[in-house]
C-alpha positions in Angstrom: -10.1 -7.8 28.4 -9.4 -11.4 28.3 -10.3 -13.7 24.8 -13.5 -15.0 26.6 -14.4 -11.5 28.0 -14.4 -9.9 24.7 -16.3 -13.1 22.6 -19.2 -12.7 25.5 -19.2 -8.9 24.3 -19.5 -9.6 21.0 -22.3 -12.4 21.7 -24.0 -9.6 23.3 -22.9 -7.1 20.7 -21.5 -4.7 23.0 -18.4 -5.0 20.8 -18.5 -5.3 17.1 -15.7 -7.7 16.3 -14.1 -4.7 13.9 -14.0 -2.6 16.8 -11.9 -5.3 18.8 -9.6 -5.9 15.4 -8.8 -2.4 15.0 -8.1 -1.7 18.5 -5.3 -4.5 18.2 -4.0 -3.7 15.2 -3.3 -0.4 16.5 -1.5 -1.4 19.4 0.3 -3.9 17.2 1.4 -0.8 14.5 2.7 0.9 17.5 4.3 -1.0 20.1 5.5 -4.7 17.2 8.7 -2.3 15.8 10.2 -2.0 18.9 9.2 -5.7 20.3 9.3 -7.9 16.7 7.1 -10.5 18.1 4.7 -10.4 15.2 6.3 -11.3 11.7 3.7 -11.5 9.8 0.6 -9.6 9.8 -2.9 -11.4 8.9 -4.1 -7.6 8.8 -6.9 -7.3 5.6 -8.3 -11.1 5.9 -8.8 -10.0 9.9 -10.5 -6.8 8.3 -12.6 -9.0 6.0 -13.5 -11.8 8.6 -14.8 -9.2 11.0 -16.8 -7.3 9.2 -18.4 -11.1 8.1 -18.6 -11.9 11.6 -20.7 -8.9 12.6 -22.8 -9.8 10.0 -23.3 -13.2 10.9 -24.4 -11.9 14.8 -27.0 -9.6 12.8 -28.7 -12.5 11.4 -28.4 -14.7 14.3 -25.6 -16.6 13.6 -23.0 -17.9 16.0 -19.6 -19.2 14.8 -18.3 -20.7 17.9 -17.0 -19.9 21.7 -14.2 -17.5 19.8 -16.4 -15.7 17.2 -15.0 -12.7 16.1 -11.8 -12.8 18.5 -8.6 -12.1 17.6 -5.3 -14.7 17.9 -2.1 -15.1 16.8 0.1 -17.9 15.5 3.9 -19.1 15.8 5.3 -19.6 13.0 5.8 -23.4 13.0 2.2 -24.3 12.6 0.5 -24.3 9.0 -1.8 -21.8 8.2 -3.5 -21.4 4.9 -2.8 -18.4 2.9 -0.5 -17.0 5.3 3.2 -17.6 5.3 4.6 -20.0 7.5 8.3 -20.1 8.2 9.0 -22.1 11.3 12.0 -19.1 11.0 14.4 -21.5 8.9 15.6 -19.7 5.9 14.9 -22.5 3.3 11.1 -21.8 4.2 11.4 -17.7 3.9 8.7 -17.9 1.3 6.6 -20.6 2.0 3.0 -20.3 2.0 0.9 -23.2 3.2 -2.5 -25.2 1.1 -3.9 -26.0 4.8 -4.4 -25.1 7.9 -2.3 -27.1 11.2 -5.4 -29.2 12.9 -5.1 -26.8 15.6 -5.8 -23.8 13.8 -8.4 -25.3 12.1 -9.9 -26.0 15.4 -9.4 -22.5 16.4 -10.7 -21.3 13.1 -14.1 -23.4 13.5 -14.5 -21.4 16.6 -14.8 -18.7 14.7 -11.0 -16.8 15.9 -9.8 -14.3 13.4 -6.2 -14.4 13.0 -4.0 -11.1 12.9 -0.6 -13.0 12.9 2.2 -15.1 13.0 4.4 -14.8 16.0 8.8 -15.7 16.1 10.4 -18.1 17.1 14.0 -19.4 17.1 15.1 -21.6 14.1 12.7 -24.7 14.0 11.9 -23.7 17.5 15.3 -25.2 18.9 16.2 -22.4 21.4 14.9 -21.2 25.1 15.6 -17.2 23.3 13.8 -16.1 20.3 16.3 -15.1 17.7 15.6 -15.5 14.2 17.5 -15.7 11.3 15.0 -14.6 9.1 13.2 -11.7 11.2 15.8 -11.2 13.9 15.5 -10.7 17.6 12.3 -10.6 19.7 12.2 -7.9 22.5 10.8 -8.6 26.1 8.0 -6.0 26.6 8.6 -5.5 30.1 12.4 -4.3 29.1 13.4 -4.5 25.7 17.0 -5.4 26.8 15.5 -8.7 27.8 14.4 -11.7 26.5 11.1 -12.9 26.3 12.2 -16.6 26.3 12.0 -18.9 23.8 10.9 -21.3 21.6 7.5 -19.3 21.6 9.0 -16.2 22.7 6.9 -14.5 20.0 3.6 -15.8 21.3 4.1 -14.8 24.8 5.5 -11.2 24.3 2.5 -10.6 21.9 -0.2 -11.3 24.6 2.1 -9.4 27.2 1.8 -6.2 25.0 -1.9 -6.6 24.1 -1.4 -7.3 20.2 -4.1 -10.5 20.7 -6.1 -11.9 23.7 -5.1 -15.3 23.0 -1.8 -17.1 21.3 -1.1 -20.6 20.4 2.4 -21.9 21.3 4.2 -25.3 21.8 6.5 -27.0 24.1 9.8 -29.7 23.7 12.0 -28.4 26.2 9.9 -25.3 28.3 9.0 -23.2 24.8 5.4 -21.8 26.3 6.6 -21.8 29.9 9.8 -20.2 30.1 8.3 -17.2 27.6 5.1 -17.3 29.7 7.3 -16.9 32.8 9.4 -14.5 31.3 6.4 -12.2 30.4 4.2 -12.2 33.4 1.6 -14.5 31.3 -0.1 -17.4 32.0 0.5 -20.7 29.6 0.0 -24.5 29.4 1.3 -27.0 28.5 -1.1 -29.9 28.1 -0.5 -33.5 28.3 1.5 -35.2 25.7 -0.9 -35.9 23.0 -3.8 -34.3 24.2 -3.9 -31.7 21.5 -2.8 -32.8 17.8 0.4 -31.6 16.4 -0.4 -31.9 12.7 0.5 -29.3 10.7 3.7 -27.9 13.2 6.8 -27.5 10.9 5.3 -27.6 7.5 7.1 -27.7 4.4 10.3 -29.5 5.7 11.5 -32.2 3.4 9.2 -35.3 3.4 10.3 -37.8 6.4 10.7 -41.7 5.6 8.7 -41.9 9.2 6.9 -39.9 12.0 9.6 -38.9 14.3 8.9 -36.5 16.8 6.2 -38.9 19.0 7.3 -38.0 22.3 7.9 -35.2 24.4 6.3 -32.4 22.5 3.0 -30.5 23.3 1.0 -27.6 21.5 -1.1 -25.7 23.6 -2.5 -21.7 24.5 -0.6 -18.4 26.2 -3.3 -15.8 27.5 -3.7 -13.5 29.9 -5.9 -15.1 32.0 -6.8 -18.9 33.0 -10.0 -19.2 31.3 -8.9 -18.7 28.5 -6.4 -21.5 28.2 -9.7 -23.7 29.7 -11.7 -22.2 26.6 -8.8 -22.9 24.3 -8.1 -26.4 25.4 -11.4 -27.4 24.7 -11.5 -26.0 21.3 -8.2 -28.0 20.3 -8.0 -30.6 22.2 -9.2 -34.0 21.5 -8.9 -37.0 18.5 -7.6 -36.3 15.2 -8.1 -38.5 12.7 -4.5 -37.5 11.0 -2.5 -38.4 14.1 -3.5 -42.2 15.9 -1.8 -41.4 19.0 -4.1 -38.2 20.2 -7.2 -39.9 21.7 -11.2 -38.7 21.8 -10.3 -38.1 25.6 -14.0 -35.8 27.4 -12.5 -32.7 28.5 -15.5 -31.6 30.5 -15.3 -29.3 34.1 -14.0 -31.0 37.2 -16.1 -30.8 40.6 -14.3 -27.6 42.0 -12.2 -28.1 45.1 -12.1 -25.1 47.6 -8.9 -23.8 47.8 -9.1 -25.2 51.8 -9.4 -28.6 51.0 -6.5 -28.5 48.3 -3.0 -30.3 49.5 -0.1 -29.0 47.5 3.3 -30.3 47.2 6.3 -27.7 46.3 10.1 -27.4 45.9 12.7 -25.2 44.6 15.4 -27.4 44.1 15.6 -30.5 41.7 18.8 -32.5 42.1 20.5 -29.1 43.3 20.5 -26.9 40.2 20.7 -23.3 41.9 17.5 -20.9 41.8 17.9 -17.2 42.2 17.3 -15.7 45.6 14.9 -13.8 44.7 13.0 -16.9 42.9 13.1 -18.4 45.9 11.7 -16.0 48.1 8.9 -14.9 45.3 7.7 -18.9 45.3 8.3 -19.2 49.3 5.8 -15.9 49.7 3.5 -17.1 47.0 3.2 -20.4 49.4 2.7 -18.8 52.8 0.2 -17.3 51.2 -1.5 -20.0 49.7 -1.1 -21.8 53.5 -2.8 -18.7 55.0 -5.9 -19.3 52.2 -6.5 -22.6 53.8 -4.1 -25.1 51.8 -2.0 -27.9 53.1 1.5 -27.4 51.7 4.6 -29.4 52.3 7.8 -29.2 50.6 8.8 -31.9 48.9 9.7 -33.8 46.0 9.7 -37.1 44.7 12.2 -39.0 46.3 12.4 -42.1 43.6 12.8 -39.5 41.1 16.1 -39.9 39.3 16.6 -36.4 37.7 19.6 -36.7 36.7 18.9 -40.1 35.1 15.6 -38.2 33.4 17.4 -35.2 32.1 19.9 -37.9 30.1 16.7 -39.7 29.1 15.0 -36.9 27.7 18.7 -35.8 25.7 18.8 -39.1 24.7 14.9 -39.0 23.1 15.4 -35.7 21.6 18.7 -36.6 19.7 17.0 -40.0 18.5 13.6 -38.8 17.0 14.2 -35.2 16.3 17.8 -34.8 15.0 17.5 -38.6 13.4 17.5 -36.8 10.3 20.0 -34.1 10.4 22.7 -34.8 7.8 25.4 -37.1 8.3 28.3 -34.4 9.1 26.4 -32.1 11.2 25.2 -34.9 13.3 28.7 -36.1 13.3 29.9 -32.5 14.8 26.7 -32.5 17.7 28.3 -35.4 18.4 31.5 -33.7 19.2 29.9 -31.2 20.6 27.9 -33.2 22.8 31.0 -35.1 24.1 32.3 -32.2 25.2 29.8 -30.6 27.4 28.1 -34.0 28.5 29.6 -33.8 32.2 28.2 -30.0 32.4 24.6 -31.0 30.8 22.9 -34.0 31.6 20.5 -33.1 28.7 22.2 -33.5 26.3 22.9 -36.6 24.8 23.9 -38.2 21.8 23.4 -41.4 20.5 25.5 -43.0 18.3 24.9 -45.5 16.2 21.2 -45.4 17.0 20.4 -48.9 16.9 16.2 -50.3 18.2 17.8 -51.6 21.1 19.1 -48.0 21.8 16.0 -46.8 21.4 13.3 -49.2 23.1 15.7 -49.3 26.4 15.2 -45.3 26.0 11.7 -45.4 26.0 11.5 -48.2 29.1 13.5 -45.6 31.2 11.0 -43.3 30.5 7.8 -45.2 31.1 9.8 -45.8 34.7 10.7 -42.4 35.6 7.2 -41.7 34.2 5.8 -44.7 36.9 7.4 -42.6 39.4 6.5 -39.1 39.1 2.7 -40.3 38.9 3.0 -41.9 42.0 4.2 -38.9 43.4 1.7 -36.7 42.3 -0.9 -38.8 43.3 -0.5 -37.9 46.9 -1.1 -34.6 45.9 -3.4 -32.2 44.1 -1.1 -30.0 42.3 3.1 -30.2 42.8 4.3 -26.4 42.5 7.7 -25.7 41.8 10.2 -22.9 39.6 10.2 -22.8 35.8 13.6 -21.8 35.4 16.9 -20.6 37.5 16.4 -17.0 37.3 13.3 -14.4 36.0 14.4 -12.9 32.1 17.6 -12.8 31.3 18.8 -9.8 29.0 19.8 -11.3 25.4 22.6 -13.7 25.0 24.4 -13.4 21.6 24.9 -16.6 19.9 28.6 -17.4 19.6 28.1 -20.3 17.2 26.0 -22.7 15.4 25.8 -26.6 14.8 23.1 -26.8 11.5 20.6 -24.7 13.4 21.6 -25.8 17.0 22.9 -22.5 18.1 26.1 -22.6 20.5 26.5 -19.6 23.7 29.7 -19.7 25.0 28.6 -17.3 27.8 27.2 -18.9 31.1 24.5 -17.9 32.9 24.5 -16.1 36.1 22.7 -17.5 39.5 23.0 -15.0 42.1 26.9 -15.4 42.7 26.8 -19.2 40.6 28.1 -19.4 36.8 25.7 -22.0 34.7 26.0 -23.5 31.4 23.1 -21.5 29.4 21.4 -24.8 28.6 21.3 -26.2 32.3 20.3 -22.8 33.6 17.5 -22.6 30.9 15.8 -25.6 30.9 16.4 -28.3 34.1 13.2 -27.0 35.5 11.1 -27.7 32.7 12.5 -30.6 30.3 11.5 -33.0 33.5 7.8 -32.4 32.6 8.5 -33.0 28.8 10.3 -36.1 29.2 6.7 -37.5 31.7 4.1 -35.6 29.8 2.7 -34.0 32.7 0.3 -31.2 31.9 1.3 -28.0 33.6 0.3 -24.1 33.7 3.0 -21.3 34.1 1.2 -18.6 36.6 2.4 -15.2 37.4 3.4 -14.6 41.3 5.3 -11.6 41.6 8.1 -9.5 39.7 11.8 -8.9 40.7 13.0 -5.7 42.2 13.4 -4.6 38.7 10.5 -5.1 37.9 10.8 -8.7 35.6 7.7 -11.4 36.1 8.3 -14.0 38.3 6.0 -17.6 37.2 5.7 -21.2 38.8 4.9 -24.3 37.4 1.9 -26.1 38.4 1.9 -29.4 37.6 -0.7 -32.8 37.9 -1.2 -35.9 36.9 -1.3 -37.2 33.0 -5.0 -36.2 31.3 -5.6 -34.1 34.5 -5.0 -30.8 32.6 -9.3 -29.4 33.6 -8.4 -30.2 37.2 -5.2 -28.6 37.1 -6.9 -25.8 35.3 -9.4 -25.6 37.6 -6.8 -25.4 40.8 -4.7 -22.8 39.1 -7.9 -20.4 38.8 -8.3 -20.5 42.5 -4.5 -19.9 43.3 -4.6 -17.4 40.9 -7.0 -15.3 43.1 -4.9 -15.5 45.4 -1.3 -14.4 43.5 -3.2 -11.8 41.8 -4.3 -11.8 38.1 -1.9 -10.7 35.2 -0.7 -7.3 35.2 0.3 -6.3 31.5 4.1 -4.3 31.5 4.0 -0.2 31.8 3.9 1.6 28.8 1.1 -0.8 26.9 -1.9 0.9 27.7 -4.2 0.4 25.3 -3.5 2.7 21.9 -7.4 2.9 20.9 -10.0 1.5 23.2 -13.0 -1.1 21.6 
C-alpha cells in the first residue's frame, strides 16, 4: 500500500497505526542486514507514537494527512532525539535539539518516523558508501548500487521498510537512486521546500553558502504520494528568506490526449545505453498511441556544455568555499586534470565577486533558455542517467571527502569517466531549478529498473505531478523487487 492508502485506512480505522508499524519493522529486521539502507532505527518512539496515535483516532482526533504513517529520513536532515550523521565521521555521535523544517512539517502531519536512511559522506557521491555504516545494497540485486546521494532513501521504499522517504538533490541524489530502484521521486523546484536543518552540526559558517542548486523533496512508491508530501513541506519558512508562501493547490487536469510532450535521449552526445534507449523510445510510442503529441527534441539555444561548467563552477564556489586551504588546493589539482574529460567540474581559483556574479548571470541565461523551451511544451521527457544500476564501484581515492574512481564506466561498447556517466543527465536540471519526477518504465533484461525524467517549467511542480500520474497509467505503476513480499501483513 502506498503512504496515502494506508493514512485513509487508518482514518477509517481499518488499520491501527501499530499494526502498519509493526508490519515494517518486521520487514525492516529481515530484509535491512542484507540491504544497509537503514542506519538508524527510530524503533520504540515509532512503538510509542502509534499506540498515541490510535488513541487520538478513538477520541476523534486527527493529526494530519500522514497520521499514524510510517517514514524514514536521510541522514543529513536534523531530527530531534535521533542521531544524525550526514555519514561524516566527526558527526558519528551527534544527536540533534531540533528537528530539520521539513521534518517538522512531516511530523505536524502526524508521520511516525522508523529511521534514518545512508548516504555517502555529506551526501557528495551518485553511490551510497559510508564511512561510518558502509555500503548500501540495491534491493533488486545486491551486487548493485542503489545510487546515490539518497541511495538509502530510495532502496528503503524499494524493499517496503516505509511508504514514504525524504531525500534531497545537488547533482541527481533522489533521481538517480529513484531510477536505480524502480521508485518514483521528485525533485521540486529550487527553493520550493526549505532546507533548514540539512547537514547539522557542521562547524558554524561565516555565511549561508549553499543558495543554489540544491532541492529537498519525497521518494515513494507511488505519485500521490510525492503530491501529498509536497504539500505538507512545501511552502515559506520563516528561517530561510529565499523559500516563498508560493499556493500549491491542484491543477485543472489535462487528458493525456491533449498533452504535447517534448523528449530526447541525447544531450550534447553523452552516450545512453541501448537498452535505455529502446525502454524510453517504447515508453513514448506508447504514450503517442494514448493520444499525446510527442516530438523529439531538445532545446536548441541550450548550451550544455557551457551549463555543466556553470554548475561545476557554482558548486565549487558555495559548497567547497569552505574546505581547508590544502585540500581545496589538491581539488584544484585534481580538477585540472580531468577538466577536458568533465565539464562539471570546475574550480575556481581565487574566487573573487566578479567570479562569482558573472557565474550566476550565466546561469540566469541558460536558465532564460530552458524556460523558453519548455514553454512550448507540457512536460520535456528525457534519461536520468547513461545506463540502469551499475554494480558497486570501489573508491580508489579520496580528496577530504570527495571520493576519487579511477574505474570508468561502461556504455554499451563506450568507456566514460564515472562522473560524466553518472550525472550529465541530471546536474542540467540542478543548475535551472526545474522541478522534475523520476518514473519507472521498464527493467533491463536483467531485470534492473529503467526511470525517465519528467521535467516542467519553474513552480510548475502540481502540474507536472499531475501529468506524471496519467503517464504513469500508462507505463504501469511501481512493481517492488522479488523476494520483498511482505514479512507480516497489517
Amino acid at each position: 500500500m502506498t503512504a496515502s492508502e494506508i493514512a485513509e485506512k487508518i482514518r477509517n480505522r481499518e488499520l491501527s497505526s501499530v499494526q502498519v508499524i509493526e508490519a515494517f519493522l518486521k520487514q525492516i529486521e529481515i530484509f535491512n542486514p542484507k540491504l544497509n539502507a537503514i542506519v538508524t532505527l527510530n524503533a520504540e518512539n515509532a512503538r510509542r507514537r502509534a499506540k498515541e496515535a490510535d488513541e487520538a483516532i478513538s477520541k476523534g482526533e486527527l493529526w494530519g494527512p500522514l497520521h499514524g504513517v510510517p517514514v524514514t529520513i536521510k541522514d543529513n536532515y536534523a531530527t530531534a532525539g535521533i542521531r544524525s550523521t550526514s555519514s561524516h565521521p566527526p558527526l558519528k555521535d551527534f544527536v540533534p535539539e531540533k528537528d530539520a523544517t521539513v521534518v517538522a512539517h512531516l511530523l505536524n502531519a502526524g508521520a511516525i518516523i522508523l529511521g534514518k536512511t545512508n548516504l555517502p559522506e555529506l551526501g557528495m557521491d551518485f553511490q551510497t558508501n559510508s564511512p561510518i555504516f558502509g555500503i548500501t545494497n540495491n534491493p533488486w540485486n545486491t551486487d548493485y548500487s542503489p545510487g546515490g546521494s539518497s541511495g538509502g532513501s530510495a532502496a528503503a521504499v524499494a524493499a517496503g521498510f516505509t511508504p514514504l522517504a525524504l531525500g534531497n538533490d545537488l547533482g541527481g541524489s533522489i533521481r538517480i537512486p529513484s531510477h536505480y530502484c524502480g521508485i518514483f521521486g521528485l525533485k521540486p523546484t529550487e527553493h520550493m521546500v526549505s532546507g533548514y536543518g540539512v547537514s547539522p552540526g557542521l562547524p558554524p559558517k561565516k555565511f549561508h553558502s549553499i543558495r543554489h542548486l540544491v532541492s529537498f523533496g519525497p521518494l515513494a512508491r507511488s505519485v500521490d504520494d510525492l503530491k501529498l508530501c509536497l504539500k505538507i513541506i512545501g511552502g515559506s519558512d520563516q528561517k530561510v528568506i529565499d523559500v516563498p508562501d508560493f499556493p500549491l493547490i491542484e491543477p485543472d487536469v489535462k487528458k493525456i490526449n491533449n498533452l504535447k510532450i517534448a523528449w530526447t535521449d541525447d544531450f550534447n552526445g553523452v552516450p545512453v545505453s541501448s537498452e535505455t534507449r529502446s525502454a524510453l523510445k517504447f515508453f513514448i510510442d506508447r504514450l503517442s498511441k494514448a493520444g499525446c503529441s510527442t516530438t523529439k527534441t531538445a532545446p536548441t539555444d541550450f548550451d550544455f556544455n557551457e551549463a555543466w561548467k556553470t554548475y561545476g563552477k557554482i558548486v565549487d564556489m558555495e559548497f567547497f568555499v569552505h574546505v581547508p586551504f590544502f585540500k581545496r588546493f589538491m581539488m584544484y589539482l585534481f580538477g585540472r586534470k580531468i577538466r577536458n574529460e568533465v565539464p562539471s567540474i570546475e574550480m575556481v581559483y581565487p574566487i573573487t565577486y566578479e567570479k562569482y556574479m558573472g557565474t550566476l548571470t550565466k546561469r540566469d541565461m541558460l536558465i532564460g533558455s530552458m524556460e523558453r523551451f519548455l514553454s512550448q511544451w507540457d512536460v520535456f521527457i528525457c534519461p536520468v542517467s547513461t545506463t540502469s544500476a551499475l554494480k558497486h564501484i570501489p573508491i580508489s581515492n579520496r580528496i577530504g571527502y570527495i571520493p576519487i574512481y579511477e574505474e570508468d564506466v561502461m556504455v554499451d561498447d563506450r568507456s566514460l569517466n564515472y562522473w560524466v556517466a553518472m550525472g550529465s543527465y541530471t546536474t542540467i536540471f540542478n543548475l535551472t531549478g526545474n522541478p522534475v519526477v523520476v518514473m519507472p518504465i521498464g527493467y533491463t533484461k536483467k531485470g534492473m529498473p529503467i526511470g525517465v525524467q519528467v521535467v516542467a517549467r519553474r513552480w510548475h511542480d502540481m502540474e507536472l505531478l499531475s501529468i506524471v500520474d496519467q503517464l504513469a497509467k500508462t507505463a504501469g505503476s511501481y512493481r517492488p523487487p522479488k523476494g520483498y513480499k511482505r514479512a507480516q501483513e497489517y
